[in-house]
DOMAR-931894 format. One record per residue: residue in three letters; x, y, z of N, C-alpha, C, CB in turn. Coordinates in steps of 0.001 Angstrom, whole numbers, plus 500000, padded with zeros to 6 digits. Glycine has a CB too. Example, Ala and Ser with C-alpha at 12.3 -4.5 7.8 and 13.67 -1.06 7.14 Angstrom:
BEGIN
R   type      n.x      n.y      n.z     ca.x     ca.y     ca.z      c.x      c.y      c.z     cb.x     cb.y     cb.z
R    ALA   513190   494310   507800   512300   495500   507800   513200   496700   507800   511308   495527   509046
R    SER   512850   497750   507080   513670   498940   507140   512900   500030   507870   514084   499402   505725
***
This chain:
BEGIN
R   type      n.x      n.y      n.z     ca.x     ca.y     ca.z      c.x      c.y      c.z     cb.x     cb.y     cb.z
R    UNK   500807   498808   500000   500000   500000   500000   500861   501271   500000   499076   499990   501196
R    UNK   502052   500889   500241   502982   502427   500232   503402   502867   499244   504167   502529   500899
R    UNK   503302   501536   497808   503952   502029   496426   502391   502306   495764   505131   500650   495445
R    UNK   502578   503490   495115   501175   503121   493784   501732   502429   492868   500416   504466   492838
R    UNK   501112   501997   491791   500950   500852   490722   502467   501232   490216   499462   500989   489410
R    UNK   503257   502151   489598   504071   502421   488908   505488   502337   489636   503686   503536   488385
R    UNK   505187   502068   491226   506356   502018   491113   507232   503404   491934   506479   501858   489635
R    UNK   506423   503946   491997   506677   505304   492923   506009   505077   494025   506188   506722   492358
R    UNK   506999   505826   495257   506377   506049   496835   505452   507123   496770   507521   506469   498035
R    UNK   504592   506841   497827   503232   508201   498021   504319   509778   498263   501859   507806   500112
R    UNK   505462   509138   498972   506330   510743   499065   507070   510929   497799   507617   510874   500400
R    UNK   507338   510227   497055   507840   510324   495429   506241   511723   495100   507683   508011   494184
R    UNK   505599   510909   495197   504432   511117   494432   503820   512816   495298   503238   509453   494611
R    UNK   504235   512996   496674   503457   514292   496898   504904   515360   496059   503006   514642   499055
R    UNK   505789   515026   496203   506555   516022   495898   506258   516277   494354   508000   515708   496273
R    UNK   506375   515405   493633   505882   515747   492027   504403   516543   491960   505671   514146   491086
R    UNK   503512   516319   493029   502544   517056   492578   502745   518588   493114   501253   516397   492983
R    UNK   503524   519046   494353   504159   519954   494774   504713   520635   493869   504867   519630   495544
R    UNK   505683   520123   492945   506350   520674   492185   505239   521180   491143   507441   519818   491763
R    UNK   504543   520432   490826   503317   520770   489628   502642   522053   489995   502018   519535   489532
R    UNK   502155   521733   491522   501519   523144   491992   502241   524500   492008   501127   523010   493347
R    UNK   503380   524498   492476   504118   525566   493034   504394   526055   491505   505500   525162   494139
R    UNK   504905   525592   490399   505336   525898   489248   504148   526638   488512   505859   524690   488595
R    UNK   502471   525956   488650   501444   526819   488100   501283   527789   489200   500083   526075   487694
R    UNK   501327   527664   490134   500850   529049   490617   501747   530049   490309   500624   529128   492060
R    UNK   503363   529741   489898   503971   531061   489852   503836   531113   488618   505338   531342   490371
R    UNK   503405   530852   487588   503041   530954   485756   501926   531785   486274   502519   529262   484546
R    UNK   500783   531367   487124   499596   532054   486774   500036   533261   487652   498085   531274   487113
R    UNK   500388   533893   488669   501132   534772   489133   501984   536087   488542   501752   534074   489582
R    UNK   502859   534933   487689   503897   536111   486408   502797   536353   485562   505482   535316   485235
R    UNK   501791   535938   485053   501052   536231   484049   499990   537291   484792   500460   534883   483353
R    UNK   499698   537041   485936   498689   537718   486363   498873   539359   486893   498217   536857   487356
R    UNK   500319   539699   487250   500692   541115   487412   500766   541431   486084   501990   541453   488214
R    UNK   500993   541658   485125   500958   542241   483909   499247   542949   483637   501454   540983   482799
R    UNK   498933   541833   483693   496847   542036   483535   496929   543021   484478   495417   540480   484142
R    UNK   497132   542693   486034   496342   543571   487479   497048   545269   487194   497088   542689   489597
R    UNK   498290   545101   486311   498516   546602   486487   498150   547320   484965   500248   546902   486994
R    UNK   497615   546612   484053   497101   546950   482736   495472   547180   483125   497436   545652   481525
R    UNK   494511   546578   483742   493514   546462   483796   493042   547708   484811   493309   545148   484034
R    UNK   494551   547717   485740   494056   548499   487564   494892   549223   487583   494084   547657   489181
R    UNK   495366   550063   486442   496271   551356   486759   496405   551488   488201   495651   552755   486192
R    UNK   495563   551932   488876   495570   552674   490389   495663   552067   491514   494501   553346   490682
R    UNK   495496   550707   491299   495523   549557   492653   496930   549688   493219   495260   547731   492171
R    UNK   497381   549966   493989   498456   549522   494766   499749   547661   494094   497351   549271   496403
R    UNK   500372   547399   494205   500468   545860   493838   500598   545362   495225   501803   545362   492792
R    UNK   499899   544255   494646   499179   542751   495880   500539   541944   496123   497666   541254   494919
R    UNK   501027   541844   497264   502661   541277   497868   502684   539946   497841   503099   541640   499485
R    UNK   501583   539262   497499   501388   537712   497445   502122   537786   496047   499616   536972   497516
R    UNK   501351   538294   494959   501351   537874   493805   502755   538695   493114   499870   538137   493179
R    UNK   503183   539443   494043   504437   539651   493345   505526   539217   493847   504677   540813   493126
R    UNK   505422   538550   495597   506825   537594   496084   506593   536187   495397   506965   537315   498013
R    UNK   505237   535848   495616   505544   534057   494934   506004   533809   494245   504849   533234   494483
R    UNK   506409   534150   492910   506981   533559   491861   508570   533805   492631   506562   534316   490220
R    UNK   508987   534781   493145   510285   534915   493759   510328   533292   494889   510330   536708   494727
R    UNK   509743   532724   495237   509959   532368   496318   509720   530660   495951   509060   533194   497394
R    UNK   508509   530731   494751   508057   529490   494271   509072   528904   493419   506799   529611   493571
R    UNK   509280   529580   492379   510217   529142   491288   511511   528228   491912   510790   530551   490498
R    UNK   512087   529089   492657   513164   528277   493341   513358   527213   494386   513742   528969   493739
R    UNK   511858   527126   495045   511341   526105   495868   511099   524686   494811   509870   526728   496625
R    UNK   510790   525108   493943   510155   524083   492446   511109   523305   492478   509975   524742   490721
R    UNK   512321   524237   492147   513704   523633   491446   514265   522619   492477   514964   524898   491109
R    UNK   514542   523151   493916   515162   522254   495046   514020   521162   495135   515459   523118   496630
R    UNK   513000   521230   494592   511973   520007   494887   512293   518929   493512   510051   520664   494924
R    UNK   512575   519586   492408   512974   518912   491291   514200   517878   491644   513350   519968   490226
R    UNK   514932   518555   491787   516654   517872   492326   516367   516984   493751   518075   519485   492868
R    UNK   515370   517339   494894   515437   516329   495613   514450   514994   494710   514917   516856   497143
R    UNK   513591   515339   494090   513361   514074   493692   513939   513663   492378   512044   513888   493694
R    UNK   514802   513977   491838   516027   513526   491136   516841   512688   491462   516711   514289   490945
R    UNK   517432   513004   493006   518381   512387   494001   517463   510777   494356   518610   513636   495593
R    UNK   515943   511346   494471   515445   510204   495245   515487   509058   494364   514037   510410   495800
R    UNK   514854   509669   492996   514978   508405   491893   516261   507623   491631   514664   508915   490520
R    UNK   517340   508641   491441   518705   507959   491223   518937   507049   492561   520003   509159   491006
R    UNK   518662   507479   493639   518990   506185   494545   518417   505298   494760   519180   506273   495544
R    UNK   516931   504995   494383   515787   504129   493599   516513   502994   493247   515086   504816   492222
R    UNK   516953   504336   492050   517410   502906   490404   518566   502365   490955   518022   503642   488352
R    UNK   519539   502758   491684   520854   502022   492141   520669   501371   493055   521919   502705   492483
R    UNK   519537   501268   494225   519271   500023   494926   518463   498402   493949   518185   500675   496187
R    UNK   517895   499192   493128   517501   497554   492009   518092   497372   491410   516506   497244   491092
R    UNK   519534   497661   490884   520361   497244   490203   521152   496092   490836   521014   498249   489835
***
C-alpha cells in the first residue's frame, strides 16, 4: 500500500505534485501582474502575487533535484 501501481512512493508522488503546483501558481502569478497593472492602473500591487513567483520558482527547482536524488537512489538500489 505504500507504492502506487508504477512504482513510485506516496512521498515520490506528493513532491511531484508539489512541484506541479508551486510551478502553476507562479506561471499564473507572472502572468497575472501584467493584467492587474494593465487592467488596475491605480491599485496599489498585491505582495502575494508579486513575492511568489520569487519564492516558488526556486522552491520548484530544490523540489525537482530532491526528487532527482530520490529516483537515482531508487534505480541504484535495484540494480
Amino acid at each position: 500500500m505504500a507504492n502506487s501501481g508504477n512504482g513510485r512512493t506516496r512521498l515520490e508522488n506528493a513532491i511531484a505534485y508539489s512541484i506541479a503546483g508551486l510551478l502553476g501558481l507562479s506561471v499564473i502569478s507572472i502572468v497575472a501582474i501584467p493584467v492587474v497593472t494593465v487592467f488596475f492602473p491605480k491599485t496599489p500591487p498585491i505582495p502575494v502575487l508579486v513575492t511568489f513567483p520569487w519564492l516558488g520558482l526556486p522552491a520548484s527547482a530544490l523540489l525537482i533535484i530532491v526528487l532527482l536524488l530520490m529516483q537515482i537512489r531508487s534505480k541504484g538500489k535495484n540494480k
